[in-house]
Each structure stands twice: as structure tokens, then as C-alpha cells.
ZALOLUM-709433 format. One record per residue (C-alpha): residue number from 0; residue in three letters; x, y, z. Coordinates in nm, 2 decimals, always signed. Example, Ala and Ser with C-alpha at 12.3 -4.5 7.8 and 13.67 -1.06 7.14 Angstrom:
2
PT     n   res       c1       c2       c3
PT     0   ALA    +1.23    -0.45    +0.78
PT     1   SER    +1.37    -0.11    +0.71
END
This chain:
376
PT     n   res       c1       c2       c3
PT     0   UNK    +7.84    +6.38    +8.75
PT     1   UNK    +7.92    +6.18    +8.43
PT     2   UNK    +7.82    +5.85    +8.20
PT     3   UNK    +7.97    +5.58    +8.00
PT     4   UNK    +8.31    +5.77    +7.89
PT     5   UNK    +8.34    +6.14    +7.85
PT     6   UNK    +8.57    +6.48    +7.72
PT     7   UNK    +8.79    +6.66    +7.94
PT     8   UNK    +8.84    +6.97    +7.73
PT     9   UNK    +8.80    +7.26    +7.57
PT    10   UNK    +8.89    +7.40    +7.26
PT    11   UNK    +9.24    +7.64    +7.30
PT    12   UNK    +9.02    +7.94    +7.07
PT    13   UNK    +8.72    +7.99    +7.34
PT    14   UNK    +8.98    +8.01    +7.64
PT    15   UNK    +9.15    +8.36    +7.80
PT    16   UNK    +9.31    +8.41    +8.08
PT    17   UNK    +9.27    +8.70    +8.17
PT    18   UNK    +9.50    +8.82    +8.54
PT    19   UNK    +9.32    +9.12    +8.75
PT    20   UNK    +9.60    +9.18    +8.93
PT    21   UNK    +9.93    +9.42    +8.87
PT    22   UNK   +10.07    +9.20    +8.66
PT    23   UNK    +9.97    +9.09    +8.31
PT    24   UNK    +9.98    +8.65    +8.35
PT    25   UNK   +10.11    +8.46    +8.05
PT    26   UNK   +10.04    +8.11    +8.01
PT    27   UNK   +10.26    +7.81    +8.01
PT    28   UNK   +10.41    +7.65    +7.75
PT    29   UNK   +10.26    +7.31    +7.61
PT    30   UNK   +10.53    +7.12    +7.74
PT    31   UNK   +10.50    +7.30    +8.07
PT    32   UNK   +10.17    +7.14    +8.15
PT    33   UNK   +10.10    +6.83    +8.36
PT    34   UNK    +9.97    +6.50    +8.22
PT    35   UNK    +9.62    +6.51    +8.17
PT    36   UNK    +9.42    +6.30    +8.42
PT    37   UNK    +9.28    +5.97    +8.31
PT    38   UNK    +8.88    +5.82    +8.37
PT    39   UNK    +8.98    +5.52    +8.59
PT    40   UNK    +8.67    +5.37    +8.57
PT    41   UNK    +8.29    +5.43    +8.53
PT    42   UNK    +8.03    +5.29    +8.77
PT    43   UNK    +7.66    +5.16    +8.66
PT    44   UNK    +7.42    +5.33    +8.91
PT    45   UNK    +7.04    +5.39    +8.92
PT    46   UNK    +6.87    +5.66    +8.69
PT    47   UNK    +6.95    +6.00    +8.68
PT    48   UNK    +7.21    +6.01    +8.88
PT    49   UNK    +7.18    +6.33    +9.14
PT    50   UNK    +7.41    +6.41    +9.42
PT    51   UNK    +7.69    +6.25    +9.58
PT    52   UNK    +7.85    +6.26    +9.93
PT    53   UNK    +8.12    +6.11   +10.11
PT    54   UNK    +8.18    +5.99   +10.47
PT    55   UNK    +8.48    +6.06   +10.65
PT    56   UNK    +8.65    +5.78   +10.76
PT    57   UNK    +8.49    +5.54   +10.58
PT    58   UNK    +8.55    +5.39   +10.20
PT    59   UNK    +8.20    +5.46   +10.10
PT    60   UNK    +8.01    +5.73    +9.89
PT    61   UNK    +7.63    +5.73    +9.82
PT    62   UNK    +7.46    +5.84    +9.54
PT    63   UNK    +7.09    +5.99    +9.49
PT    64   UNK    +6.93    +5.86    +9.21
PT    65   UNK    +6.65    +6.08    +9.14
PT    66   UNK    +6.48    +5.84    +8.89
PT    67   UNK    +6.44    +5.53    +9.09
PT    68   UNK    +6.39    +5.66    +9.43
PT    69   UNK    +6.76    +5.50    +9.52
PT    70   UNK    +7.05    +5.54    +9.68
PT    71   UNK    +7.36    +5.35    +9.55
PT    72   UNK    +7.65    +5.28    +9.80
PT    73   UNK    +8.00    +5.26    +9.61
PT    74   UNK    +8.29    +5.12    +9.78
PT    75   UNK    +8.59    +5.42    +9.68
PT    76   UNK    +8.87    +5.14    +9.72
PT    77   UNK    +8.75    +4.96    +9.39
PT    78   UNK    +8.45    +5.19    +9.20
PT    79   UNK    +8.17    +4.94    +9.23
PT    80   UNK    +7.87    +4.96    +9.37
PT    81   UNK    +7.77    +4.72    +9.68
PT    82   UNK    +7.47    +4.84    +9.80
PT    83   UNK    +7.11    +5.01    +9.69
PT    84   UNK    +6.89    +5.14    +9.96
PT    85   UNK    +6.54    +5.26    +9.87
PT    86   UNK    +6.45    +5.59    +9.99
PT    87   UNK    +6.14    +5.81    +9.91
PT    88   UNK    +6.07    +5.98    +9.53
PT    89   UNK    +6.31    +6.20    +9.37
PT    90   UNK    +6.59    +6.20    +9.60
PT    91   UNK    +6.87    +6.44    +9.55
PT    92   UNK    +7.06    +6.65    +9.84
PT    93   UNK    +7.19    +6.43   +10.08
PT    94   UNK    +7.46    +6.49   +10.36
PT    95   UNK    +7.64    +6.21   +10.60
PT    96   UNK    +7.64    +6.23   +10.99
PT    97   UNK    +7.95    +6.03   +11.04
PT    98   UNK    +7.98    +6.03   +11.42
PT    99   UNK    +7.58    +5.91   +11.42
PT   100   UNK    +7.63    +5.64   +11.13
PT   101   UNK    +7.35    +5.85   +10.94
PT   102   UNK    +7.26    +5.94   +10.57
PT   103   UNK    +7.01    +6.25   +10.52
PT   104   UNK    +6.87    +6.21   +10.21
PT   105   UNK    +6.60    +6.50   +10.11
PT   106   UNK    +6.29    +6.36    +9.92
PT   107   UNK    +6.18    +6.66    +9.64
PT   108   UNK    +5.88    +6.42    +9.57
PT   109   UNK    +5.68    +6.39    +9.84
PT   110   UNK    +5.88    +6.62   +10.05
PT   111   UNK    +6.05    +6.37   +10.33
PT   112   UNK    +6.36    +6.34   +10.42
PT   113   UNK    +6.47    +5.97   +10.47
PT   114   UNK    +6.70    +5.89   +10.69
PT   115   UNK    +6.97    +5.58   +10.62
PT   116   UNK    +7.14    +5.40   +10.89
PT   117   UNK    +7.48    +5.36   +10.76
PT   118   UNK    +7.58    +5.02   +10.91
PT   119   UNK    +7.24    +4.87   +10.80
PT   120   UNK    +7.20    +5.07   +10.49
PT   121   UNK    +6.85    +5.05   +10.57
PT   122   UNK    +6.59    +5.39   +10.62
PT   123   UNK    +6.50    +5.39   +10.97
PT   124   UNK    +6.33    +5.69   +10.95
PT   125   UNK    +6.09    +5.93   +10.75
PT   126   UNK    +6.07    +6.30   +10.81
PT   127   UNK    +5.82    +6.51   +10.74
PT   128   UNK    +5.92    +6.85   +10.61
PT   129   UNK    +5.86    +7.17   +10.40
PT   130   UNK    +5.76    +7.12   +10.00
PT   131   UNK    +6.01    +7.02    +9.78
PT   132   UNK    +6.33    +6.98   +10.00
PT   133   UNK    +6.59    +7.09    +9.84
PT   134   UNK    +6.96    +7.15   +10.01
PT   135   UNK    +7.10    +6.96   +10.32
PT   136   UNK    +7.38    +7.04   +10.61
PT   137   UNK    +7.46    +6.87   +10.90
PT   138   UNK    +7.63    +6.99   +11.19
PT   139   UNK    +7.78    +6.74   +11.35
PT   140   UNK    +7.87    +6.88   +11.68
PT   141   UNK    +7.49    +7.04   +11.73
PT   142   UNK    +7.33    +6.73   +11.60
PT   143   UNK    +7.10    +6.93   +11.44
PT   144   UNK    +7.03    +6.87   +11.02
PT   145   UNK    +6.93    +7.18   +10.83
PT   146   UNK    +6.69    +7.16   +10.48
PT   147   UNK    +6.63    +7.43   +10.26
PT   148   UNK    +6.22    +7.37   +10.14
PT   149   UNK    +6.24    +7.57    +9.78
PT   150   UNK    +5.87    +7.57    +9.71
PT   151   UNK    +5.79    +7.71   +10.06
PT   152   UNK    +6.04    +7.97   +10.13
PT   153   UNK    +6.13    +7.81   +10.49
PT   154   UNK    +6.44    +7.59   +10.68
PT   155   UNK    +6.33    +7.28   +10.81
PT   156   UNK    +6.59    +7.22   +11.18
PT   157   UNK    +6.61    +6.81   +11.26
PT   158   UNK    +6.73    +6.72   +11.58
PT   159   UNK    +6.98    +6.43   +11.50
PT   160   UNK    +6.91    +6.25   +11.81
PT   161   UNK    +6.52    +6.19   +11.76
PT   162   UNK    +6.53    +6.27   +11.38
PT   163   UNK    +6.23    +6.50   +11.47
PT   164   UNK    +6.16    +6.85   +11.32
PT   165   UNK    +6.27    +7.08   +11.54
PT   166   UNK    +6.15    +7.43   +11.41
PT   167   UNK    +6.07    +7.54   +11.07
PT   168   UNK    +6.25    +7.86   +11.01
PT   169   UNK    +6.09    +8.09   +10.69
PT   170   UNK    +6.35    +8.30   +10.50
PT   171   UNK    +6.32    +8.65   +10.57
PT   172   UNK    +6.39    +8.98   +10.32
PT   173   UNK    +6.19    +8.74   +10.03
PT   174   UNK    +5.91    +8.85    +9.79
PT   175   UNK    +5.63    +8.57    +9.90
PT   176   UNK    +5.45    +8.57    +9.60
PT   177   UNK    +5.74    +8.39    +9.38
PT   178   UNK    +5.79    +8.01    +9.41
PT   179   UNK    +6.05    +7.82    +9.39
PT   180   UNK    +6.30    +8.04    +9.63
PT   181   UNK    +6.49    +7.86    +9.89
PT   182   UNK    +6.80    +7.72    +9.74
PT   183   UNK    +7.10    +7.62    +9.97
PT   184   UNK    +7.17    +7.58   +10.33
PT   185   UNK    +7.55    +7.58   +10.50
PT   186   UNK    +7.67    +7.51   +10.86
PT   187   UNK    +7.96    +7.67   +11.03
PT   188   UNK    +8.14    +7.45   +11.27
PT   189   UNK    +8.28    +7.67   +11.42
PT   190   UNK    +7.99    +7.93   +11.56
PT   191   UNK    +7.74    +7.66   +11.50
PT   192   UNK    +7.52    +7.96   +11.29
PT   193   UNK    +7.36    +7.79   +10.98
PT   194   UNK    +7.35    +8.01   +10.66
PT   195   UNK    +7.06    +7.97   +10.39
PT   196   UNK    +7.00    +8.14   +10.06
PT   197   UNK    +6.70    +8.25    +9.87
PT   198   UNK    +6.73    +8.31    +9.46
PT   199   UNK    +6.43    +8.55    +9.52
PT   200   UNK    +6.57    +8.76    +9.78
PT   201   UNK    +6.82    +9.02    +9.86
PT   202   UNK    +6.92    +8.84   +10.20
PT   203   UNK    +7.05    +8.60   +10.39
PT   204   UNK    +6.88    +8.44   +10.66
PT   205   UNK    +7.12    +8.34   +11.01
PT   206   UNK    +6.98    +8.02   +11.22
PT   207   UNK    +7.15    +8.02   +11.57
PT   208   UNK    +7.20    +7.75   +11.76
PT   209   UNK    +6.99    +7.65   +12.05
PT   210   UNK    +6.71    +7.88   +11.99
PT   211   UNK    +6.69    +7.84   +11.60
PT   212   UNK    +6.61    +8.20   +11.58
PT   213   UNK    +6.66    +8.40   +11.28
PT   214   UNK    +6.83    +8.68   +11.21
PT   215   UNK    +6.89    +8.87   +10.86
PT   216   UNK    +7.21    +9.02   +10.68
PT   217   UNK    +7.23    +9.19   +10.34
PT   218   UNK    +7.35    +9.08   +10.04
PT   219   UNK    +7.23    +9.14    +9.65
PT   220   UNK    +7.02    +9.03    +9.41
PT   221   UNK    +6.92    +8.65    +9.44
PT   222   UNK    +7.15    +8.50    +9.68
PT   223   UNK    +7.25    +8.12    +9.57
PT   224   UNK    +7.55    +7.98    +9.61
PT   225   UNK    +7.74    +7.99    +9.98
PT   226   UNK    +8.01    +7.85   +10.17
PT   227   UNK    +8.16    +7.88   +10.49
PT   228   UNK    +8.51    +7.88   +10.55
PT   229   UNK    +8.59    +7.82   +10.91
PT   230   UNK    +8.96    +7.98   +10.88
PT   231   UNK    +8.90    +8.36   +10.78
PT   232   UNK    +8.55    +8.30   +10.97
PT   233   UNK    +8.38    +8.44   +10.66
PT   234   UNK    +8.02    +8.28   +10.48
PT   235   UNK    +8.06    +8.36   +10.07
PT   236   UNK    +7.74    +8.41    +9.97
PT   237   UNK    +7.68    +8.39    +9.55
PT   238   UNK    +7.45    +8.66    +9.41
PT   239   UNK    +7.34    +8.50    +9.11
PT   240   UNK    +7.16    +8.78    +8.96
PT   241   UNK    +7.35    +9.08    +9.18
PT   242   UNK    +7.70    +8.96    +9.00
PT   243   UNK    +7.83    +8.97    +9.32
PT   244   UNK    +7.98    +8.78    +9.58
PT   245   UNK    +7.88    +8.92    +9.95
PT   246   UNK    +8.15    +8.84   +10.26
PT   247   UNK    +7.98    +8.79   +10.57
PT   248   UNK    +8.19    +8.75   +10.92
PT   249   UNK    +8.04    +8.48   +11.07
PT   250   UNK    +8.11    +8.58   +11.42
PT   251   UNK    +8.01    +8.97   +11.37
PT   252   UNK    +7.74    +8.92   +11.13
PT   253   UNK    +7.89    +9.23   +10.92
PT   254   UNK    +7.93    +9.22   +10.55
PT   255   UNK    +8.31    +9.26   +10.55
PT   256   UNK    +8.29    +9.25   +10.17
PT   257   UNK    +8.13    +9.25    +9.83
PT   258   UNK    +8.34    +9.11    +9.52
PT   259   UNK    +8.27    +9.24    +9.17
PT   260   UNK    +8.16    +8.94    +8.97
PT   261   UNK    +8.10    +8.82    +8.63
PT   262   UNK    +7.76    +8.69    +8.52
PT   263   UNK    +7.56    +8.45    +8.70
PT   264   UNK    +7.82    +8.35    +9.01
PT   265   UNK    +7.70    +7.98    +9.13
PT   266   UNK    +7.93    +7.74    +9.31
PT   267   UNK    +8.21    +7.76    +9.49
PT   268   UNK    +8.51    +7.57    +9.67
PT   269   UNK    +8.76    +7.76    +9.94
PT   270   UNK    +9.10    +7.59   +10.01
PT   271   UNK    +9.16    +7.71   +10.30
PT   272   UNK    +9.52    +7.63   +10.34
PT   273   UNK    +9.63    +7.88   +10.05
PT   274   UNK    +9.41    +8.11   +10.13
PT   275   UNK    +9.17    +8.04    +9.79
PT   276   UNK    +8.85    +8.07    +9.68
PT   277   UNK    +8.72    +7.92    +9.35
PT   278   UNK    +8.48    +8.11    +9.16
PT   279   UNK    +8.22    +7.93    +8.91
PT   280   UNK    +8.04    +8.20    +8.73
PT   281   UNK    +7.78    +7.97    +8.47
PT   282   UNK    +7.82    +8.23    +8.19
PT   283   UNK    +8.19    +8.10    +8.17
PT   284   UNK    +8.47    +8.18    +8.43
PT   285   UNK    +8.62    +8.04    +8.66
PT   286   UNK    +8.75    +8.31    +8.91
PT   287   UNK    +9.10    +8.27    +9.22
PT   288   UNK    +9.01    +8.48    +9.54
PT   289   UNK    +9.22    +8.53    +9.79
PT   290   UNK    +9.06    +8.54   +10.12
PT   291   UNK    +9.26    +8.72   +10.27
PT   292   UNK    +9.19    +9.05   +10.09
PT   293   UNK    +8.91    +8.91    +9.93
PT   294   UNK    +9.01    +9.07    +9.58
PT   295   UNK    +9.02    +8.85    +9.26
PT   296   UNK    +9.38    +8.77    +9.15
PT   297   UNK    +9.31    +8.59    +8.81
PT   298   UNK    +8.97    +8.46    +8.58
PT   299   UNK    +9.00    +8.20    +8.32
PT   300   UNK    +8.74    +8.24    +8.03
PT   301   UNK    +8.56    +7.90    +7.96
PT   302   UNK    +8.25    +7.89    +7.75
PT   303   UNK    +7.91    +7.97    +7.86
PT   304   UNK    +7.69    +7.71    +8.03
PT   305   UNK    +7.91    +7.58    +8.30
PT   306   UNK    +7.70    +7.39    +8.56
PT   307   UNK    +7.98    +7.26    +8.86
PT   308   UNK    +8.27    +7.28    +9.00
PT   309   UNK    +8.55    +7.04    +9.26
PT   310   UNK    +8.86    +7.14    +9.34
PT   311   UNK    +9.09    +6.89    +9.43
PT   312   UNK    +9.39    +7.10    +9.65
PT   313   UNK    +9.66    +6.87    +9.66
PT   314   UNK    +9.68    +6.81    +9.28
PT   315   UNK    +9.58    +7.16    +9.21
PT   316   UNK    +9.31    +7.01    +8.99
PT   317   UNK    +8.95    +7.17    +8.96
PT   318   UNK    +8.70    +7.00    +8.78
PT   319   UNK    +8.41    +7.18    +8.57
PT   320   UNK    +8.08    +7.01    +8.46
PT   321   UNK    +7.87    +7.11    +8.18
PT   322   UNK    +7.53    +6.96    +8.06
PT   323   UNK    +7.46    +7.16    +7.80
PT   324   UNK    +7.78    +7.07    +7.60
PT   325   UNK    +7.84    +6.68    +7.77
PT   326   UNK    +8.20    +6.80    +7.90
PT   327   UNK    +8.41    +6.76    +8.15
PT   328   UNK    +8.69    +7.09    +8.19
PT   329   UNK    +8.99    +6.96    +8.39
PT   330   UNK    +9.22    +7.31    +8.53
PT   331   UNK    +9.52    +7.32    +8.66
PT   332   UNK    +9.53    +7.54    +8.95
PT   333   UNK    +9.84    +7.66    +8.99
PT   334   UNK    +9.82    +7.82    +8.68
PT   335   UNK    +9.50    +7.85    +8.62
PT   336   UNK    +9.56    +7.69    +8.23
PT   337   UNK    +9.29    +7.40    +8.11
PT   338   UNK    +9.45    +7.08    +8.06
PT   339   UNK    +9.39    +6.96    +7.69
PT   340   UNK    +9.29    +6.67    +7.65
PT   341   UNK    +9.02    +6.45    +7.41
PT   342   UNK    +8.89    +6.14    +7.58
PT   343   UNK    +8.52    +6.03    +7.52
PT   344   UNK    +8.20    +6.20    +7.63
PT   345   UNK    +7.97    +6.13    +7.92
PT   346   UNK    +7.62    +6.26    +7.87
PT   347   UNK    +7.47    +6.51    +8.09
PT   348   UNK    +7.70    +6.57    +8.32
PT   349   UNK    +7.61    +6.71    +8.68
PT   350   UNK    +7.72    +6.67    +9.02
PT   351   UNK    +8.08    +6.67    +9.11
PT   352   UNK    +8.28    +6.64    +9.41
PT   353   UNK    +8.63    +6.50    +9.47
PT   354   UNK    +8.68    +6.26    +9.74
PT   355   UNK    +8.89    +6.36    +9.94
PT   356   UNK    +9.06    +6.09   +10.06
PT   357   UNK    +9.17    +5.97    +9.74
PT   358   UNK    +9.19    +6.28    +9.54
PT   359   UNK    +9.00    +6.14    +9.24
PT   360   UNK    +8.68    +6.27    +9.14
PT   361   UNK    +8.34    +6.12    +9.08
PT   362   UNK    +8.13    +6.32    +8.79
PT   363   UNK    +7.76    +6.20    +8.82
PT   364   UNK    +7.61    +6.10    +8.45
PT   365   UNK    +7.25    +6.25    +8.47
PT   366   UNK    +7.14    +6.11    +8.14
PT   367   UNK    +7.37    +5.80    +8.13
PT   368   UNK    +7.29    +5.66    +8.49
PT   369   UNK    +7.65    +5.66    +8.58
PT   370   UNK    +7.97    +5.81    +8.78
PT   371   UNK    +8.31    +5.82    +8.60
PT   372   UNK    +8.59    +5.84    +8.83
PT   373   UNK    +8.88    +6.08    +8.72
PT   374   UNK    +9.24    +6.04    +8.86
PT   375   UNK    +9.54    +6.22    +8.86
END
């Protein structure tokens, strides 16, 4: 997410919008379009600036720092930063427990997971797990902490309550003589089934609860990115190199769906409400899915290299990071039309999420050890 000052941009010649449904789409007028958002402020934090996450409930968001081994604790109400808590090396995923007053922060450097005790903001414990930790989720209601371990091809399971490894669960349908394969890891709170992706596999490996037994679905070509969206009951898994997106009923297990994608599809953000899912393909679109029929209704063109993306429902604001070209692309929604605008750059950045009890969102500045804050 984002340093000293940055662009929210992109220039009008690069951009198409292209509609896939019945109807050709024609964009708005320049009057039409909504004020461009504003950087409200930007926040000193420790060096290269990772991952982000926010605690319901509570005014604070933390903030990996993968160069100092921190983790910096900014108070949302006014952007500054009252805390650093010293974790192990290279920190980077992390995920909150709320109801236990717990931070999991996952360690790629020696391959720990520390964990934070929110009132004290102190690490109470260390855990051991698989090489080079590399995606957290919690499920609260299981108190059980999943961790993808990239380098070892395997799910570390924590049990909350002790903070003690559980199981280590490897990913199945995987070719074992590639490193670097586990990537990400989602819960659903609903069937309690944990989802995890490996970018050398055609699969995706199920956790259920209780047991922590495995079992395997199908997807394509190097699963990455996935989601679960607890209201159509369906996991979206990202085939990053299958140019796919495979639908998986989390109840059922069956593939409902596979989407057509352009290149390289990589995050993702469902509003559930509107029945929506946002589409970040790194080659350069930004793709609406409706969930409903899971069929893609409209993709606007952006230029290559695009790294993350937040969606921010009630504004109908998405945010899209880029560290190869130090920007920050700011869309409306609605109609899915960039919002011009020329404000300074950040540099590097990475990491975005929008908090969503403010609405803003918090772009982490790899290479300028910083978070800018962008309101609408």
C-alpha cells in the first residue's frame, strides 16, 4: 500500500471499456463523474511496509513491516501510529481473532508465526510451522488459524485456544518437485471448510473441520487467488495460468462453474449485497461478475502490471495498486469508468484494503515505508 504522496490515475488513451453483455456500454460524460477522492493523510511506518488488517470493532489496523521484523498499530480515528510490536523476521500475512483479542502474524523468515495479544500488544506466543509461511485465515467460530507454507507445499491448522499446531495438511493434485507452491488459504464461516491454493497445481485442497482431513476438487492451471462468499455459498478460485476462474459450492464440493478469463486472474473482492464479483486480471482488467449466473457483465482495460485490488461497496469505489508504474487507479463502480485525477506518486505501491468501517482505504508504500489513506 502507498508512500509519501501518490497518482490516482491513468491516462484516458490506455483505457476501454469494453461490456460482454447484450448491450454495447458507453461511458459517462466528464461532468457525469464523481469528485475524485482525496489522500487524507500518509502515515510513517516501519520498512517495507507488507500487509494490513483490521479488527472489527475496534479503531485499530496493524501493519507488517517486512524489513524491521515489526508490526505498527494505527489508530483509524486519526492516521497515526501508537504502537510497534516486534515480531519474528520478515513478517507479512497477518489476520486478527477479534473475539480472542489475537493478531496472527506469519514469520516467512524463520518460519513462525507470532502471535500478538491485542490488549497488551505484546507476542505471547511463537509457533512453529511449515517453511516460509505465507497466507493466513482465521475462523473465528472453530478457533482454528489456517497458514499456507509456500516452500513446503502443506497447511499448517493452529488451534486458537492453545496456539498449538494442530495438523499439517500437504496440498494434494501438486507436482512435488517445484518450490515455492502454496499460495493462499480462505475460511468459510459458514461450513467451517478451509480452501487453499497451490500456483503449481491443478487443484484445490478442502480442510474440514474437526478432523482436518483433506479432500480435493478440480480446478485449472495454477490455482492462486480465492474467496469465499458465504451468500451464493460458492469459493472463487483464480487460475492464474488456466485464465480461468473455477466456482466451487462450498456445501456440495461441485464445480458449479468455470469463468472465461483474461490473462493472469489474481485477486478478488465479492460484494455480496449486489450480487458482485471484482475481477483483477495483472495483465490489465478489471472484470464485474455477477454471482448469480456467474457470467461476466463488463471489463474495464487498464494497463498491464496491475498488482491489487479493494473495493469499497458503499462508495462504489475500487482501488487498484501498481508497483511497477508507482500508481494508484481509483474506479467507479457503478460505472465501471476510472476516475481522473493527478495527485502525487507513492512509490511501490502494494497491499490494499479498505476499512471498512470508515470507507477509506489504506495503500501500503513498500519502498517508501508508509500508508496513505484515501477518502471519498
Amino acid at each position: 500500500m502507498v508512500f509519501a504522496v501518490l497518482t490516482l490515475v491513468v491516462a484516458l488513451g490506455v483505457l476501454l471499456l469494453r461490456d460482454t453483455g447484450s448491450e454495447a456500454a458507453s461511458g459517462p460524460r466528464t461532468d457525469d463523474l464523481p469528485a475524485p477522492p482525496t489522500v487524507a493523510a500518509t502515515i510513517p511506518v516501519g520498512a517495507q511496509p507488507a500487509e494490513i488488517a483490521f479488527v472489527p470493532g475496534s479503531p485499530n489496523a496493524y501493519v507488517s513491516n517486512t524489513g524491521d521484523h515489526t508490526v505498527s498499530v494505527l489508530d483509524t480515528t486519526t492516521d497515526i501510529v501508537t504502537g510497534t510490536i516486534r515480531v519474528g523476521p520478515e513478517p507479512a500475512a497477518l489476520a486478527a481473532h477479534a473475539a480472542a483479542g489475537k493478531l496472527y502474524v506469519a514469520n516467512k523468515g524463520d518460519s513462525t508465526v507470532s502471535v500478538v495479544d491485542l490488549a497488551s500488544r505484546t507476542v505471547t506466543h511463537s509457533i512453529q510451522v511449515g517453511y516460509q509461511p505465507w497466507d493466513v485465515a482465521v475462523d473465528t467460530a472453530t478457533n482454528t488459524a489456517y497458514v499456507t507454507n509456500r516452500l513446503d507445499d502443506t497447511v499448517s491448522v493452529i488451534d486458537t485456544n492453545t496456539d498449538t499446531v494442530k495438523r499439517t495438511v500437504p496440498l494434494s493434485g501438486g507436482d512435488s518437485s517445484v518450490g515455492e507452491t502454496a499460495q493462499q488459504v480462505v475460511a468459510d464461516p459458514v461450513t467451517h471448510r478451509a480452501f487453499a491454493t497451490g500456483v503449481d497445481h491443478t487443484t484445490v485442497t478442502v480442510i474440514e473441520p474437526n478432523t482436518h482431513e483433506s479432500k480435493v476438487v478440480p480446478a485449472d492451471t495454477s490455482p492462486g487467488g480465492a474467496l469465499v462468499d458465504p451468500e451464493t455459498h460458492h469459493a472463487y478460485i483464480a487460475n492464474y495460468h488456466g485464465q480461468s476462474l473455477t466456482v466451487i459450492d462450498t456445501r456440495t464440493l461441485a464445480v458449479v462453474a468455470t469463468v472465461a478469463t483474461d490473462i493472469y486472474p489474481d485477486d478478488m473482492v465479492v460484494d455480496s449485497a449486489t450480487h458482485t464479483l471484482y475481477l483483477l486480471c495483472r495483465e490489465g482488467t478489471l472484470s464485474k461478475i455477477d454471482t448469480t449466473t456467474n457470467t461476466i457483465t463488463a471489463t474495464l482495460r487498464l494497463p498491464p502490471e496491475q498488482d491489487e485490488l479493494a473495493v469499497d461497496p458503499h462508495s462504489d469505489t475500487a482501488y487498484i495498486t501498481s508497483e511497477f508504474t508507482d500508481d494508484v487507479t481509483v474506479v467507479d463502480t457503478a460505472t465501471l469508468t476510472v476516475i481522473p485525477d493527478e495527485p502525487p506518486k507513492g512509490a511501490k505501491p502494494g497491499a490494499v484494503e479498505v476499512d471498512p468501517a470508515t470507507g477509506d482505504a489504506y495503500v501500503l508504500n513498500t519502498a517508501g515505508n508508509s500508508v496513505s489513506v484515501i477518502s471519498r
